[in-house]
GUDRENMI-498440 format. One record per atom (N, C-alpha, C, O, CB): residue in one letter; atom name; x, y negated, z. Coordinates in nm, 4 decimals, m for minus. Glycine has a CB too. Layout:
N
('A','CA',(X,Y,Z))
...
REM end
This chain:
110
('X','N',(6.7700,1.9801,9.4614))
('X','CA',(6.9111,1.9760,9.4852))
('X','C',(6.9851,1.9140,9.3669))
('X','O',(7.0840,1.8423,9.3821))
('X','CB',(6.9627,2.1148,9.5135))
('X','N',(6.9342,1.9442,9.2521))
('X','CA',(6.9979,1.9001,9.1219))
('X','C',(6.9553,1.7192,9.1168))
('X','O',(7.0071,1.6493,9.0297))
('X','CB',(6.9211,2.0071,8.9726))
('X','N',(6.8635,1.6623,9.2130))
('X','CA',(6.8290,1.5368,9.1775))
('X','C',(6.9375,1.4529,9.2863))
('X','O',(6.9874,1.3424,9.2649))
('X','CB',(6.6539,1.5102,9.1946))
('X','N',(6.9591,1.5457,9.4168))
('X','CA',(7.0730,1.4907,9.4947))
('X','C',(7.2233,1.4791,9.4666))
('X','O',(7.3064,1.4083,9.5234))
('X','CB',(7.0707,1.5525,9.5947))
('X','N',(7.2398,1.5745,9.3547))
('X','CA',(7.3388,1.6399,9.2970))
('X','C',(7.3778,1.4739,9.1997))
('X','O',(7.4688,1.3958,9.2275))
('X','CB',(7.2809,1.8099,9.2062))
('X','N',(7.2611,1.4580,9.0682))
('X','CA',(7.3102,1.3403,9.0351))
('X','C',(7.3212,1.2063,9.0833))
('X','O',(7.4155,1.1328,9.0539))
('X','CB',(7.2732,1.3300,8.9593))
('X','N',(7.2292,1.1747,9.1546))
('X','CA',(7.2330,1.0698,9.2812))
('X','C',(7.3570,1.0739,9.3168))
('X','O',(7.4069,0.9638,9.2934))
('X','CB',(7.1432,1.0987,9.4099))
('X','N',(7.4521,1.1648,9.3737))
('X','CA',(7.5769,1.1388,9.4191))
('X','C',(7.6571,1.1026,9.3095))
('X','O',(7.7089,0.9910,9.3151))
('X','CB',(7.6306,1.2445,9.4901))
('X','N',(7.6806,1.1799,9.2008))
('X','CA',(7.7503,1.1279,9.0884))
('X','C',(7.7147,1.0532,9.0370))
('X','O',(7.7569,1.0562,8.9214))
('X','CB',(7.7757,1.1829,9.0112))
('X','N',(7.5971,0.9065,9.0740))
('X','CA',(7.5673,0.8257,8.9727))
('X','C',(7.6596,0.7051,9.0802))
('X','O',(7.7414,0.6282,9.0297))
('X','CB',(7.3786,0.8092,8.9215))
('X','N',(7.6246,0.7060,9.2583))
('X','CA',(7.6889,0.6351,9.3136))
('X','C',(7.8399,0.6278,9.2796))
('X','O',(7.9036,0.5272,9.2483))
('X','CB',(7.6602,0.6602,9.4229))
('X','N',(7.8891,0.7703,9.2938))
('X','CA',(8.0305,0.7738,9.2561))
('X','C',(8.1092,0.6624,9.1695))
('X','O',(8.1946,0.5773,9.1943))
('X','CB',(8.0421,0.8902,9.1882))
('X','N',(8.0012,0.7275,8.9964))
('X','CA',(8.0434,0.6866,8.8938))
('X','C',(8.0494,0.4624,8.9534))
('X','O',(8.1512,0.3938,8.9628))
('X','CB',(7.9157,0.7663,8.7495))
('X','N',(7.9263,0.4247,8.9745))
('X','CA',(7.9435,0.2910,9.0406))
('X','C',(8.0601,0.2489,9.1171))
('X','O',(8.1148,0.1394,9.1037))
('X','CB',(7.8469,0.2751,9.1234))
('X','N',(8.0994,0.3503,9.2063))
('X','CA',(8.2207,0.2655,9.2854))
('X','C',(8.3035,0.2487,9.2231))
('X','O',(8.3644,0.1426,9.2094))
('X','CB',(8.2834,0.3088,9.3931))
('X','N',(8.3332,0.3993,9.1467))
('X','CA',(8.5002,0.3606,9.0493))
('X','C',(8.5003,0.2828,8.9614))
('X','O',(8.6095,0.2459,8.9183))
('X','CB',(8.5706,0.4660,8.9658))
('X','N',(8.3852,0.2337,8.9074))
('X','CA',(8.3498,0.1074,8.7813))
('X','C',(8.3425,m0.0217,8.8406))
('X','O',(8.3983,m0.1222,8.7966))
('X','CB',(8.1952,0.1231,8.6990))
('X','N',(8.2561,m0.0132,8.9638))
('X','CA',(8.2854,m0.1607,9.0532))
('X','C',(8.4385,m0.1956,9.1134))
('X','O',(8.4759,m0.3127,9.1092))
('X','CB',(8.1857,m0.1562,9.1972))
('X','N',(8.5364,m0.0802,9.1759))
('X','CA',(8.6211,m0.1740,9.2341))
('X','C',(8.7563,m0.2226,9.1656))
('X','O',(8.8441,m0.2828,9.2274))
('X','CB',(8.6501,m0.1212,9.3541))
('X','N',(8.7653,m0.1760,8.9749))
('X','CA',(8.8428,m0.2908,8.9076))
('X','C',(8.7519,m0.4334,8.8588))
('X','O',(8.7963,m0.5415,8.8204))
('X','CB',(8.9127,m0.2212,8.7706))
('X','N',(8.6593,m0.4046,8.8701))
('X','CA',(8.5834,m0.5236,8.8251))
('X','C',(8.5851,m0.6653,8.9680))
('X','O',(8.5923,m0.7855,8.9422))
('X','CB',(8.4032,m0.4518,8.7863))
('X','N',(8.5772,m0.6098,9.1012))
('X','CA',(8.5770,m0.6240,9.2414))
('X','C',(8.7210,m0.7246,9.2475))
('X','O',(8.7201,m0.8353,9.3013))
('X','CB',(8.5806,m0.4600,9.3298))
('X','N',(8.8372,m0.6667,9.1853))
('X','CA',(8.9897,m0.6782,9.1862))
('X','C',(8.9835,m0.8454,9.0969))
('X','O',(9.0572,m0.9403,9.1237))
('X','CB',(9.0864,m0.5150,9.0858))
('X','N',(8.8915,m0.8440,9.0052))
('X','CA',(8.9181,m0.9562,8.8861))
('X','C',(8.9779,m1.0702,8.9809))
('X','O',(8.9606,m1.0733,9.1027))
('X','CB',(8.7598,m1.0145,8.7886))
('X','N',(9.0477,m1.1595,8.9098))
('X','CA',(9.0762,m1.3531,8.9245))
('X','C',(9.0018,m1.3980,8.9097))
('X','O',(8.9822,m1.4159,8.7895))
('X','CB',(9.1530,m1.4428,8.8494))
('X','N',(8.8696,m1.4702,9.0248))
('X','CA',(8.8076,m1.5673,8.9148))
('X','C',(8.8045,m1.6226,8.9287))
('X','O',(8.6936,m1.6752,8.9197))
('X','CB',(8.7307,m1.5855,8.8630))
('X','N',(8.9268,m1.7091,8.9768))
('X','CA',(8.9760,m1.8471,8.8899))
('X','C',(9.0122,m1.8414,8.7283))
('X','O',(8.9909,m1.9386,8.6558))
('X','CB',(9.1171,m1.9007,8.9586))
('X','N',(9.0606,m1.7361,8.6868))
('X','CA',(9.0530,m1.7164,8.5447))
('X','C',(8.9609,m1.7577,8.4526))
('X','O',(8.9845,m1.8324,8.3576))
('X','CB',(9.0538,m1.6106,8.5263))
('X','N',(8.8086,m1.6867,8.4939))
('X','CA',(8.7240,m1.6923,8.4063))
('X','C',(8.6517,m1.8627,8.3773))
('X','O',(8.7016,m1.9495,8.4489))
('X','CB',(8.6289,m1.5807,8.4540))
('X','N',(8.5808,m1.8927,8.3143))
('X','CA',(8.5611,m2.0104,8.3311))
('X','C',(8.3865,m1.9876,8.3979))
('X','O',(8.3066,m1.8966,8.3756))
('X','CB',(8.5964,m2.0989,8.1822))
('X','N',(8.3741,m2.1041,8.4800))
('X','CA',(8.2369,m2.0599,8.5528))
('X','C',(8.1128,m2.0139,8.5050))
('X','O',(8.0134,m1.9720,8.5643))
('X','CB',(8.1943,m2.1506,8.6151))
('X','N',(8.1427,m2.0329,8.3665))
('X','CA',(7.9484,m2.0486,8.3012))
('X','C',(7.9633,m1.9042,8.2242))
('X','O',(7.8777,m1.8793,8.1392))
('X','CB',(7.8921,m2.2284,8.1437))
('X','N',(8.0698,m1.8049,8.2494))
('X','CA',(8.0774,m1.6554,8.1937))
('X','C',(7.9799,m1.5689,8.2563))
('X','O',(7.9324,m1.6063,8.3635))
('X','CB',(8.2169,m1.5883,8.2170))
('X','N',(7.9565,m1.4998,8.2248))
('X','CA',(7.8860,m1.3864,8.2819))
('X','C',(7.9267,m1.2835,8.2548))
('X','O',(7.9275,m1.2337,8.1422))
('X','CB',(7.7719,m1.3753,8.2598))
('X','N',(7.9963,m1.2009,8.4290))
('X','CA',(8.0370,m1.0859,8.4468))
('X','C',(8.0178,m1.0145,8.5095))
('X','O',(8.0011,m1.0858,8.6084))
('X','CB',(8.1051,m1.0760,8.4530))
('X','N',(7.9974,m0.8813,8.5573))
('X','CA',(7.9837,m0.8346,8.6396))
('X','C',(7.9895,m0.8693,8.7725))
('X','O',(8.1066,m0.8929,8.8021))
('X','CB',(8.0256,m0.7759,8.6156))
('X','N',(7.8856,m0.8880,8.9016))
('X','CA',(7.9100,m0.9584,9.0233))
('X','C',(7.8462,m0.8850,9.1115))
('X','O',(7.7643,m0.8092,9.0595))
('X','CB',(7.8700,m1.0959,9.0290))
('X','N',(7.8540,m0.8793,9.2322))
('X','CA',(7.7315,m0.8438,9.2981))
('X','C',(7.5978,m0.8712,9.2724))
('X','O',(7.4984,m0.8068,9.3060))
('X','CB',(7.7394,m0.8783,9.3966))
('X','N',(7.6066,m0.9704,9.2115))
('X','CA',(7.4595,m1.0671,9.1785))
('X','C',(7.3984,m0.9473,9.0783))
('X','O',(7.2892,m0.8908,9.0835))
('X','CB',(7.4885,m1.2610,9.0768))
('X','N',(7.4992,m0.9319,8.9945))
('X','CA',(7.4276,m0.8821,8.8714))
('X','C',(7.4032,m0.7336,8.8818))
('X','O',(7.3034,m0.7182,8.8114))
('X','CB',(7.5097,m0.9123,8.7409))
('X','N',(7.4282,m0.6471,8.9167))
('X','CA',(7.4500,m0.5401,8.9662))
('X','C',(7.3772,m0.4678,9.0708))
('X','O',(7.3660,m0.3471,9.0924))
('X','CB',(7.5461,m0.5527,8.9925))
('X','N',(7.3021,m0.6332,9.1661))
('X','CA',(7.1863,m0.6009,9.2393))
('X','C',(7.0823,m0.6114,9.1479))
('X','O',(7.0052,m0.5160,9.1383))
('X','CB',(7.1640,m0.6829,9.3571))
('X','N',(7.0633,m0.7273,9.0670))
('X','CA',(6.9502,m0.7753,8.9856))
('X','C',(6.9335,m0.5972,8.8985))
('X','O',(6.8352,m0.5246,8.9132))
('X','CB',(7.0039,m0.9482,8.8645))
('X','N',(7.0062,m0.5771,8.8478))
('X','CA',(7.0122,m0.5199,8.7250))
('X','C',(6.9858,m0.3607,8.8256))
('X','O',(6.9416,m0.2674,8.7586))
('X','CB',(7.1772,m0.5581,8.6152))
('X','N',(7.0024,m0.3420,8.9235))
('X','CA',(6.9559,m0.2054,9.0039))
('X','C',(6.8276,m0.2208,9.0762))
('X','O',(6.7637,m0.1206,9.1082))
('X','CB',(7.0636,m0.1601,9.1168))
('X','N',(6.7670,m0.3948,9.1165))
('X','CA',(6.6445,m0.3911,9.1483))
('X','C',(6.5537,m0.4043,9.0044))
('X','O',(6.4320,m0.3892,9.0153))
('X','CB',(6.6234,m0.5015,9.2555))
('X','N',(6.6018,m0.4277,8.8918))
('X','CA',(6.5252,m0.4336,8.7941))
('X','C',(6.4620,m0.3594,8.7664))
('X','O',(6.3431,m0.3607,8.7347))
('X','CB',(6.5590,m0.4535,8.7182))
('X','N',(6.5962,m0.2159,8.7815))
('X','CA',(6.5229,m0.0679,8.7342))
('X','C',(6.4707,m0.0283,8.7656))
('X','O',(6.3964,0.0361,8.6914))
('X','CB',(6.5475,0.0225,8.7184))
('X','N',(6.4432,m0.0203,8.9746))
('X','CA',(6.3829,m0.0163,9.0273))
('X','C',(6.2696,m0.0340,9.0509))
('X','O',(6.2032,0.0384,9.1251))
('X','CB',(6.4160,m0.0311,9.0534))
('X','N',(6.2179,m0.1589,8.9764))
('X','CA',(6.0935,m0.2348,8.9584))
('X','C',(5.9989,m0.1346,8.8490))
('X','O',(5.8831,m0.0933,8.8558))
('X','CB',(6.1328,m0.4014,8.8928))
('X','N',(6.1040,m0.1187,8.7504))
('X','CA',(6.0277,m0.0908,8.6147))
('X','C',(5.9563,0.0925,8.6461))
('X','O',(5.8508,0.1468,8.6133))
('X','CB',(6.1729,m0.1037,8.4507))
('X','N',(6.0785,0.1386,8.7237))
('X','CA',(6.0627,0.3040,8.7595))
('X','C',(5.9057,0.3022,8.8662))
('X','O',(5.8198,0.3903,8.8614))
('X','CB',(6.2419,0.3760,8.8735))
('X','N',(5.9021,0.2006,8.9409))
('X','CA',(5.7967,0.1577,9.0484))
('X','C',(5.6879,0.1610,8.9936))
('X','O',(5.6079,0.2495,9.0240))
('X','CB',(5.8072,0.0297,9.1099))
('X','N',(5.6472,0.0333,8.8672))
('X','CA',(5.5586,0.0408,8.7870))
('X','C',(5.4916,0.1631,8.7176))
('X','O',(5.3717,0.1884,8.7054))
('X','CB',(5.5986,m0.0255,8.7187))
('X','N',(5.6271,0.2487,8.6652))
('X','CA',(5.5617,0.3697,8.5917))
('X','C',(5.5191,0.4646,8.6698))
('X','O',(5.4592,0.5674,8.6381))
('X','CB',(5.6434,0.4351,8.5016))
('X','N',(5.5469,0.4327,8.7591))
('X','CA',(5.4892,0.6193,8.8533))
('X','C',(5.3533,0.5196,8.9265))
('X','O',(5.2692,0.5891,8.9835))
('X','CB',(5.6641,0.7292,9.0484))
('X','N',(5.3318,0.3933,8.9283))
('X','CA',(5.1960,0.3194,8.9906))
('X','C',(5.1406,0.3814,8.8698))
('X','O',(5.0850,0.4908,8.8795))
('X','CB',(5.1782,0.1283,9.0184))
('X','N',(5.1522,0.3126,8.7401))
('X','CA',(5.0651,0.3316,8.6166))
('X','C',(5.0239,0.4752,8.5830))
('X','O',(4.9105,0.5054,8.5458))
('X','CB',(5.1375,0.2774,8.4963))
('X','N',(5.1247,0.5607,8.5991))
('X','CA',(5.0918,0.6969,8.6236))
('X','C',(4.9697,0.8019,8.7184))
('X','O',(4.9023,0.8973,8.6796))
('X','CB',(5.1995,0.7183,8.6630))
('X','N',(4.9779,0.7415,8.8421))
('X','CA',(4.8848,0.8013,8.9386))
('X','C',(4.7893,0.7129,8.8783))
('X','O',(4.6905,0.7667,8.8282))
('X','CB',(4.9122,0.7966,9.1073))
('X','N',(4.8033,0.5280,8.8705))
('X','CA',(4.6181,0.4648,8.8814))
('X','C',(4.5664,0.5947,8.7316))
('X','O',(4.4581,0.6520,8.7431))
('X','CB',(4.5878,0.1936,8.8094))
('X','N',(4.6320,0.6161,8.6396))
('X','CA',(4.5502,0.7135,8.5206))
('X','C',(4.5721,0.8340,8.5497))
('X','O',(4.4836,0.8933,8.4881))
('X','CB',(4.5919,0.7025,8.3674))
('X','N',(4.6241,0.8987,8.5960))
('X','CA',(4.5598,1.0406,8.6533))
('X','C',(4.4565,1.0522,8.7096))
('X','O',(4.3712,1.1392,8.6921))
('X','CB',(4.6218,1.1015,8.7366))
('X','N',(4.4558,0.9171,8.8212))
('X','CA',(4.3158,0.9421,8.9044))
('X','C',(4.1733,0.9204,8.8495))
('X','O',(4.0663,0.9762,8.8738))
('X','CB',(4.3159,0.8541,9.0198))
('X','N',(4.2083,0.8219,8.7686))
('X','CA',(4.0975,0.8050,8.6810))
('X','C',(4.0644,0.8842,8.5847))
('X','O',(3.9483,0.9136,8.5561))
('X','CB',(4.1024,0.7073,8.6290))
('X','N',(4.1385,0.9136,8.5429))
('X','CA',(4.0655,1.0267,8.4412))
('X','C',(4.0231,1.1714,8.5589))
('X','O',(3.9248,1.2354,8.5213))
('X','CB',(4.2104,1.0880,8.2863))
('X','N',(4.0712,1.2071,8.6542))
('X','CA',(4.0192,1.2825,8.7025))
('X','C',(3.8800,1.2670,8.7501))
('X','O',(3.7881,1.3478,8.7370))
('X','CB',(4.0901,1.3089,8.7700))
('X','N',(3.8776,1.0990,8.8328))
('X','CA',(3.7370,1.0245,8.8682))
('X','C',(3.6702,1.1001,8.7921))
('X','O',(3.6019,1.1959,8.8283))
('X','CB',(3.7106,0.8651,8.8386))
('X','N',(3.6927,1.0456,8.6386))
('X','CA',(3.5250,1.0301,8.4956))
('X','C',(3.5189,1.2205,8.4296))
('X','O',(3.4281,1.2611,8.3571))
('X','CB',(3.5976,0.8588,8.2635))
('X','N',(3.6450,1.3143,8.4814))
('X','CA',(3.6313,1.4352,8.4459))
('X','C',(3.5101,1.5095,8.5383))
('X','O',(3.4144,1.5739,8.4953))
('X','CB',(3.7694,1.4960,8.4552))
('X','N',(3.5578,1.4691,8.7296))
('X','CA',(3.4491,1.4939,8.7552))
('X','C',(3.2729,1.4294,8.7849))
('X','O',(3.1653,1.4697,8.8289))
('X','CB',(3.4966,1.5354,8.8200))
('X','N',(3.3121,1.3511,8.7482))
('X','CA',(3.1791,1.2331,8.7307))
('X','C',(3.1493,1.1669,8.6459))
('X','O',(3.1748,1.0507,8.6776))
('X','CB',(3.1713,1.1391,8.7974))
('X','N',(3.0837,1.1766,8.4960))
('X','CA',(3.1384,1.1467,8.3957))
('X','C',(3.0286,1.0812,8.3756))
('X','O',(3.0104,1.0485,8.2584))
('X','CB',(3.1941,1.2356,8.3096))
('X','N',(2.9307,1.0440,8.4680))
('X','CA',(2.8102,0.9397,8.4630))
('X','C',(2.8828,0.8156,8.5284))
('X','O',(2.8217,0.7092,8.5175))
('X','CB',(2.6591,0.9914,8.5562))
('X','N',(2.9804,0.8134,8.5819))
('X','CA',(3.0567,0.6591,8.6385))
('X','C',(3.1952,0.5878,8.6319))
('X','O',(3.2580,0.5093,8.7029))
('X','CB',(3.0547,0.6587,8.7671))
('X','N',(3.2221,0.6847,8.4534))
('X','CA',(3.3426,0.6810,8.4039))
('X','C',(3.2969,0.5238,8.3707))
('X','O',(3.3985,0.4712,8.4162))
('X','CB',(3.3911,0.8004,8.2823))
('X','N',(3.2422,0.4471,8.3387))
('X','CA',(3.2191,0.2857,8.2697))
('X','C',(3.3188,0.1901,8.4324))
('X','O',(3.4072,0.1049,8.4233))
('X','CB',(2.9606,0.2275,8.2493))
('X','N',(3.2725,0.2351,8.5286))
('X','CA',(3.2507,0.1715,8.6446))
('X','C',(3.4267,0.2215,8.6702))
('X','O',(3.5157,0.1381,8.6539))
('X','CB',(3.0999,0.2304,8.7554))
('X','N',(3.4493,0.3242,8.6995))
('X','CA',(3.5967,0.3736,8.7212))
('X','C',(3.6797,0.3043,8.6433))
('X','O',(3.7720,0.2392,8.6923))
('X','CB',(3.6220,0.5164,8.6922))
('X','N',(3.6488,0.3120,8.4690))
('X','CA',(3.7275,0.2207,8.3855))
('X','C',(3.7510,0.1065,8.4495))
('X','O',(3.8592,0.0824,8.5031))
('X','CB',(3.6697,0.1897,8.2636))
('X','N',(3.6968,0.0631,8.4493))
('X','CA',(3.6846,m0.1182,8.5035))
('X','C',(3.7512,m0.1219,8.6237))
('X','O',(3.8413,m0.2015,8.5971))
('X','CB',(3.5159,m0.1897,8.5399))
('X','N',(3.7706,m0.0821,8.7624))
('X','CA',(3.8604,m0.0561,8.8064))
('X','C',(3.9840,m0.0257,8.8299))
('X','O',(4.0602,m0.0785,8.9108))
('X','CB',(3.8404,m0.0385,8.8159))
('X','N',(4.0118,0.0986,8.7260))
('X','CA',(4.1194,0.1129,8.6618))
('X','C',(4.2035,m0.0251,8.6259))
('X','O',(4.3031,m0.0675,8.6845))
('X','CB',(4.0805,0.1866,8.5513))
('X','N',(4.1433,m0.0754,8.5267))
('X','CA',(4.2002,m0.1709,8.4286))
('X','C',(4.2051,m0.3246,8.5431))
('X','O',(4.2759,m0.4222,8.5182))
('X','CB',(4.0784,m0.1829,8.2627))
('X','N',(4.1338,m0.3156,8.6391))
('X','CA',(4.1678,m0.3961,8.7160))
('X','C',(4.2952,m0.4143,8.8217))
('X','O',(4.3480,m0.5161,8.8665))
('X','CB',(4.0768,m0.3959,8.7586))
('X','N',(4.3223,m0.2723,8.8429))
('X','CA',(4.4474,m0.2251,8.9472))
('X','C',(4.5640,m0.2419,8.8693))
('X','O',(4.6712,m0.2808,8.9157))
('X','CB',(4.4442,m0.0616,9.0042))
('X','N',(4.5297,m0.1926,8.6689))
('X','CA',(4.6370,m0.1768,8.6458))
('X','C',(4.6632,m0.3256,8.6334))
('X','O',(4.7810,m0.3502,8.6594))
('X','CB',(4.6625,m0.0832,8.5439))
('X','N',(4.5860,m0.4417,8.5997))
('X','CA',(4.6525,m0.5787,8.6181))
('X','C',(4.7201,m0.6387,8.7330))
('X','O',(4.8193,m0.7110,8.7238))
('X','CB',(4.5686,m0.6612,8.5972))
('X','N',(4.6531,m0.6004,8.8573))
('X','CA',(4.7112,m0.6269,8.9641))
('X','C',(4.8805,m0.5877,8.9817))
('X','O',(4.9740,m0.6647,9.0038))
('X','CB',(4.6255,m0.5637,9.0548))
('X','N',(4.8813,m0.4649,8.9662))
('X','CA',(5.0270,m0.3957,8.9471))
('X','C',(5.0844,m0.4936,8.8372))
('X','O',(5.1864,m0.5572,8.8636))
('X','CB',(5.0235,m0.2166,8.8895))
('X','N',(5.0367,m0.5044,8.7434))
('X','CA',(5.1182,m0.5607,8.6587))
('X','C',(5.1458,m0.6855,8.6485))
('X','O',(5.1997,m0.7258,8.5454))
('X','CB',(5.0913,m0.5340,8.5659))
('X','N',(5.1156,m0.7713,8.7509))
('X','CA',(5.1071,m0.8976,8.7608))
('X','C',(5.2429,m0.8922,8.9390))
('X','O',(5.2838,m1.0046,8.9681))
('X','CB',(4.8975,m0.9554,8.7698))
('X','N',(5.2713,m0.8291,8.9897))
('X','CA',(5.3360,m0.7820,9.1270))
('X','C',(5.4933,m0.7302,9.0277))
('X','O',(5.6068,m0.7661,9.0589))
('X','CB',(5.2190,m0.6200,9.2352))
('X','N',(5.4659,m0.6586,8.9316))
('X','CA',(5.5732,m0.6349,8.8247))
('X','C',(5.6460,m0.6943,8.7688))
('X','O',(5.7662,m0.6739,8.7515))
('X','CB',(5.5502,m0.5997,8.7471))
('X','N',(5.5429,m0.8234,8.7129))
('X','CA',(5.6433,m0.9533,8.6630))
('X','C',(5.6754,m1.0187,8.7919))
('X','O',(5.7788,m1.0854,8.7892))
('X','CB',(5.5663,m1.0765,8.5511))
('X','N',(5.6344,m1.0164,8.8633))
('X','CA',(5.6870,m1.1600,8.9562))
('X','C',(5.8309,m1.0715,9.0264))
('X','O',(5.9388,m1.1308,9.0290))
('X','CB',(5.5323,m1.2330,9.1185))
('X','N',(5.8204,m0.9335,9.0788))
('X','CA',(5.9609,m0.8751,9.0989))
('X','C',(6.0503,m0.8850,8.9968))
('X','O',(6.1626,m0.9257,9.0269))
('X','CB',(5.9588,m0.7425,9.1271))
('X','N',(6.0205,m0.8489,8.8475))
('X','CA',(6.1015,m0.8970,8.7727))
('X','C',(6.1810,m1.0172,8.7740))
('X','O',(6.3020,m1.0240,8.7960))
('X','CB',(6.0519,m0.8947,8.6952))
('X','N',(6.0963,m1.1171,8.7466))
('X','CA',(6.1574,m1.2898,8.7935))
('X','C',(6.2014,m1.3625,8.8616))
('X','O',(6.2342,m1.4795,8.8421))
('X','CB',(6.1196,m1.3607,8.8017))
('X','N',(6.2112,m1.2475,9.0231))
('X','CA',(6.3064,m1.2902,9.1353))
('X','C',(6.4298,m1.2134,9.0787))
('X','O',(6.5399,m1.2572,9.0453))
('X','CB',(6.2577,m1.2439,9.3029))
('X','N',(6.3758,m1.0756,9.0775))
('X','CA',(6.5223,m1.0208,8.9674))
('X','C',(6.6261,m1.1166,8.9044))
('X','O',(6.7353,m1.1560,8.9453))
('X','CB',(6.4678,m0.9506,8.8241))
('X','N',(6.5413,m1.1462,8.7673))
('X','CA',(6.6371,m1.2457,8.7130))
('X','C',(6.6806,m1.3797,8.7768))
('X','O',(6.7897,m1.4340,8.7598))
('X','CB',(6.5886,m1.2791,8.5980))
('X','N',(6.5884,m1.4200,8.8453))
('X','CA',(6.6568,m1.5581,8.8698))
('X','C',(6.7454,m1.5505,9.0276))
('X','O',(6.7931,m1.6569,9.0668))
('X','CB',(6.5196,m1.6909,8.8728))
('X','N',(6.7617,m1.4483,9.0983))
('X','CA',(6.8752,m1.4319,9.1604))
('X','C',(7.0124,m1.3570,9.0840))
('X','O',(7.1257,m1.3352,9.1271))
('X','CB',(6.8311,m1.3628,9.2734))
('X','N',(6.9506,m1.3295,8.9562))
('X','CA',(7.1281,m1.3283,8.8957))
('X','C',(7.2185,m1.3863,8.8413))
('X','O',(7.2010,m1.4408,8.7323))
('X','CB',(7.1592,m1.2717,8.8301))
('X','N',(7.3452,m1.3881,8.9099))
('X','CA',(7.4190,m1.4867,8.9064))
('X','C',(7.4012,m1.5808,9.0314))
('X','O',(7.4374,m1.6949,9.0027))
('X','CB',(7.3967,m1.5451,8.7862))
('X','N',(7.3688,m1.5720,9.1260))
('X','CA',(7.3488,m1.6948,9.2344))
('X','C',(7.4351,m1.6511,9.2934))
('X','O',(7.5273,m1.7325,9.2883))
('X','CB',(7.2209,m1.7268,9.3208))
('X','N',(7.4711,m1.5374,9.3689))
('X','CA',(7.5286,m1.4756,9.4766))
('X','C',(7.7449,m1.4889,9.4126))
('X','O',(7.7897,m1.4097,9.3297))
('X','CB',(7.4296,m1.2762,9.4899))
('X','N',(7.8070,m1.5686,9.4587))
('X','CA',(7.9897,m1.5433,9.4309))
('X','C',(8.0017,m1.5201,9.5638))
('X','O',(7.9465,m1.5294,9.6734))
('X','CB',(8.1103,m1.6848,9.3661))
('X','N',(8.1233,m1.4770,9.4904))
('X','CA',(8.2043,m1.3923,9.6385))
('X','C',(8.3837,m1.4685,9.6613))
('X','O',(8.4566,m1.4288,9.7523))
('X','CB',(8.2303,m1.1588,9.5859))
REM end
């Protein structure tokens, strides 16, 4: 309840910070600024997203493994290697979400 609890107050806190930013001129700004946009705001919430994704993958692939070689500790060599193979895979799926991340920010005006 306490995790739904801040979830609501984190959206909250977002709307009332997005809709003076929402209000701006931007004809004012000059084009090559960087400000707050939808663009950025998605990038920068799928980013975190990405990174929070990664740590709870990286988390279970080493729990399981060390549980693997705790109870089988004649095929901990073989589990390793696996391991270290998944964790590249993940981590190679990590950067490339990252890099759509960044390079859709800033594309999207309104």
């Amino acid at each position: 309840m306490k995790t739904l609890n801040l979830l609501a107050l984190v959206l909250v806190a977002f709307l009332l910070f997005a809709a003076p930013v929402l209000a701006q001129d931007t004809k004012v700004a000059p084009p090559s600024s960087v400000s707050l946009s939808g663009s950025g705001i998605g990038a920068g919430i799928g980013i975190g997203l990405v990174i929070v994704g990664a740590g709870i993958g990286f988390g279970k692939i080493g729990a399981a493994a060390l549980e693997g070689m705790a109870r089988q500790p004649e095929v901990a060599g073989s589990v390793q290697t696996a391991m270290i193979i998944i964790g590249a895979l993940l981590e190679g799926a990590t950067f490339f979400a990252l890099i759509v991340c960044i390079l859709l920010l800033g594309t999207a005006t309104f």
